[in-house]
Structure formats: C-alpha cells, structure tokens
C-alpha positions in Angstrom: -3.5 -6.4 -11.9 -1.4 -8.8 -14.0 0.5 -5.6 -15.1 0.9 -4.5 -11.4 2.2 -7.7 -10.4 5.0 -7.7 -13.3 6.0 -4.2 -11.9 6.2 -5.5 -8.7 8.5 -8.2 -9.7 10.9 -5.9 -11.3 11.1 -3.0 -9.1 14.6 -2.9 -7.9 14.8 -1.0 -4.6 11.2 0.5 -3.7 7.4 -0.1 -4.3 4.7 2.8 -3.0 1.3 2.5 -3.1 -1.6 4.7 -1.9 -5.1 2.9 -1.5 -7.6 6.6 -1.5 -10.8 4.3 -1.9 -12.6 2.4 0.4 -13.4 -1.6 0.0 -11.5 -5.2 0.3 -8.5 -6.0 -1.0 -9.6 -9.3 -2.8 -8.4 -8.3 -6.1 -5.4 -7.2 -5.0 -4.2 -10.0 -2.6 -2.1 -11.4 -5.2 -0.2 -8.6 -5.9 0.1 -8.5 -2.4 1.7 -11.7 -1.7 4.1 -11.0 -4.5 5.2 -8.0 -2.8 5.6 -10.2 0.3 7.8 -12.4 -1.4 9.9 -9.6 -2.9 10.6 -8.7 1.1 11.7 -11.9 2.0 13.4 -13.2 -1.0 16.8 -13.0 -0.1 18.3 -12.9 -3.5 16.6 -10.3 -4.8 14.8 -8.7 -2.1 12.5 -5.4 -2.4 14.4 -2.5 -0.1 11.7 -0.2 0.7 7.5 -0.9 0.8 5.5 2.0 1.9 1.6 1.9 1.5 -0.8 4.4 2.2 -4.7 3.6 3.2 -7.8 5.4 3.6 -9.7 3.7 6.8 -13.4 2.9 6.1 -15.7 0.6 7.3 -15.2 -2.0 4.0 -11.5 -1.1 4.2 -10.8 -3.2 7.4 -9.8 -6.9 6.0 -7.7 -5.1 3.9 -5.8 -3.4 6.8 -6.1 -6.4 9.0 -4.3 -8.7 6.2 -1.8 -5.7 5.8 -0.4 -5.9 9.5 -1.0 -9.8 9.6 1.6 -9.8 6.8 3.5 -6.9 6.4 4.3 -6.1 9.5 6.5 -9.5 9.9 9.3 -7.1 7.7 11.2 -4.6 9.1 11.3 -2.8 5.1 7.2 -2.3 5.3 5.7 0.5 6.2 2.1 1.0 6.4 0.0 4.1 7.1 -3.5 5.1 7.2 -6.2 8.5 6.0 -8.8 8.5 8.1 -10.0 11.6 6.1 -12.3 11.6 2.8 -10.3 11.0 -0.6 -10.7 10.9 -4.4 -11.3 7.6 -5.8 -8.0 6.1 -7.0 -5.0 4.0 -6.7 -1.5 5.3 -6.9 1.4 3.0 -7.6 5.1 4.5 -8.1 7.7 1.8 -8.9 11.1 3.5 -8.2 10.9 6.5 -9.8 10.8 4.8 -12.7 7.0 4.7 -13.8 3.7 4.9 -12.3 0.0 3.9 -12.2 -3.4 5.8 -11.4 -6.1 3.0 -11.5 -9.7 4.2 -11.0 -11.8 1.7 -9.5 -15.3 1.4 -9.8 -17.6 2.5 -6.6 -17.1 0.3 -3.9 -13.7 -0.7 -4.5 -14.1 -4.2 -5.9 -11.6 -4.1 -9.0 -10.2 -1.1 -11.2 -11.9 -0.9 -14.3 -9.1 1.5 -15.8 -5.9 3.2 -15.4 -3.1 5.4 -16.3 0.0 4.5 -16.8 2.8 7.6 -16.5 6.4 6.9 -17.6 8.0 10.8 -18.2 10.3 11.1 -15.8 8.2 15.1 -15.0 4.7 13.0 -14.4 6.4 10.2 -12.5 7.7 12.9 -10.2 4.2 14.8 -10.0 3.0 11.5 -8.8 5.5 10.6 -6.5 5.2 14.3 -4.8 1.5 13.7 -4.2 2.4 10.3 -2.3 5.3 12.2 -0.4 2.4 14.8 0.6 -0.4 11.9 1.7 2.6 10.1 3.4 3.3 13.2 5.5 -0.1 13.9 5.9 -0.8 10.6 7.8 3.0 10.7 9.8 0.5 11.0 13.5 -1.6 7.5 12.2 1.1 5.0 12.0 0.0 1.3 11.7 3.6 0.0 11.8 6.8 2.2 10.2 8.9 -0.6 9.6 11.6 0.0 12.3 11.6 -3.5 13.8 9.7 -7.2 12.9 6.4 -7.5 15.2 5.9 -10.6 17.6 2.7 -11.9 18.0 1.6 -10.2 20.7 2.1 -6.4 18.7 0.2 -8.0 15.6 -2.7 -8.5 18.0 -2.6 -5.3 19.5 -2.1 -3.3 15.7 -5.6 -5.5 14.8 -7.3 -4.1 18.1 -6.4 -0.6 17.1 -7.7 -1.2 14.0 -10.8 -2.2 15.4 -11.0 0.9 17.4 -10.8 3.1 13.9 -14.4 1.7 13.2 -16.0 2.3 16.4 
C-alpha cells in the first residue's frame, strides 16, 4: 500500500483504479484519503480519478465511504460491477505504470502484486479498465460532472442500499 500511496502522490494528471473483489476498504483508506487530498490540493491537484467497483454484500462501507468522499469533487468518478469478477486490483497511474495486486479471499489486504512499467503492458492494462469502465457506463454512482449537496450524498447511500437488497 505504501508503494500505492507514493504513486498516488506523484501521478501528474490521472489515477484509475478497478476494485474486482469483494470486501472493506480498511487497508486502503489511506491511500484513499491521499487521493482525496490530491483532488483538493490546489497546487498540485490530481485532474482526473475514476474507480471502478464490484458491488457485494462486504463491499458496501467501501462504496458508502467512496460517495461520502468522493463525490464532494467534481474530477471523481465512481462506477460499479454488479457482475462476478476475477480477484484483483488494477491501478494505472497515467499511462505511466501499473499495478495488479491479488488479494487474499475476502478482500482484507493484497498479499502480492505486479508491477508493469512497458509502455505495451501498461497499455494492455489500461484497455482492460477502458473495457470494465464501459461495461458499467448504465451503473453510475456519481460521474463527476458537478460537486453533490448533502441531500444527493444521502440519496447515492440509499441506492446503494438498494444494490444489497
């Protein structure tokens, strides 16, 4: 995670993640928050976010702290699967380099991953997400086009609550 975070930091324009397993987010709520503060930092802020879920039952704090926070910027989208998926993580840092972690079952923490840096497997990669981004274009949890008020973030947690009934 410590190496996800320091990409984070860097990236210069984009940052997109796909989440194909199911559990919480705890290990990844730092790198979360950094990603947060790349959005708002106005010095150095982070251009494009786009992040790509699967929706389970274990996967719901995650998506709930998602739109709590993400959905405050209007460069954050967020999508969701509702299909079954392979069990992996996908991070591609502007075209630049990318990471496959493979968590262990249950999605607590990754216990390894890949890291690509050829500019042909970086763009093998990024198609994939392009396809799973596509893929989920009709389940839209908030595309970024305008800051939410409070009233929308409750709403965007109630439809998320519908996913699991």
């Amino acid at each position: 995670m410590s190496f996800l975070e320091s990409l984070a930091m860097t990236a210069r324009q984009r940052l997109w993640t796909a989440r194909t397993h199911l559990g919480e987010a705890d290990e990844e709520q730092p790198y979360f928050e950094l990603i947060e503060h790349r959005l708002k930092d106005p010095r150095y802020p982070l251009e494009d976010f786009r992040r790509v879920i699967r929706v389970g039952p274990r996967s719901r704090q995650h998506v709930e702290w998602l739109v709590e926070h993400f959905s405050q910027h209007a460069n954050a989208e967020v999508r969701y699967l509702s299909s079954v998926g392979p069990q992996f993580d996908v991070m591609a840092v502007d075209g630049r380099i990318a990471v496959i972690g493979f968590p262990v079952v249950g999605g607590k923490r990754n216990i390894g991953a890949v890291v690509l840096r050829r500019r042909k497997a970086v763009e093998g990669v990024e198609a994939a997400f392009i396809s799973l981004w596509n893929d989920c274009q009709a389940n839209v949890l908030f595309d970024g086009s305008s800051s939410r008020t409070h009233d929308d973030v409750r709403q965007l947690k109630e439809r998320i609550r519908g996913l699991f009934e």
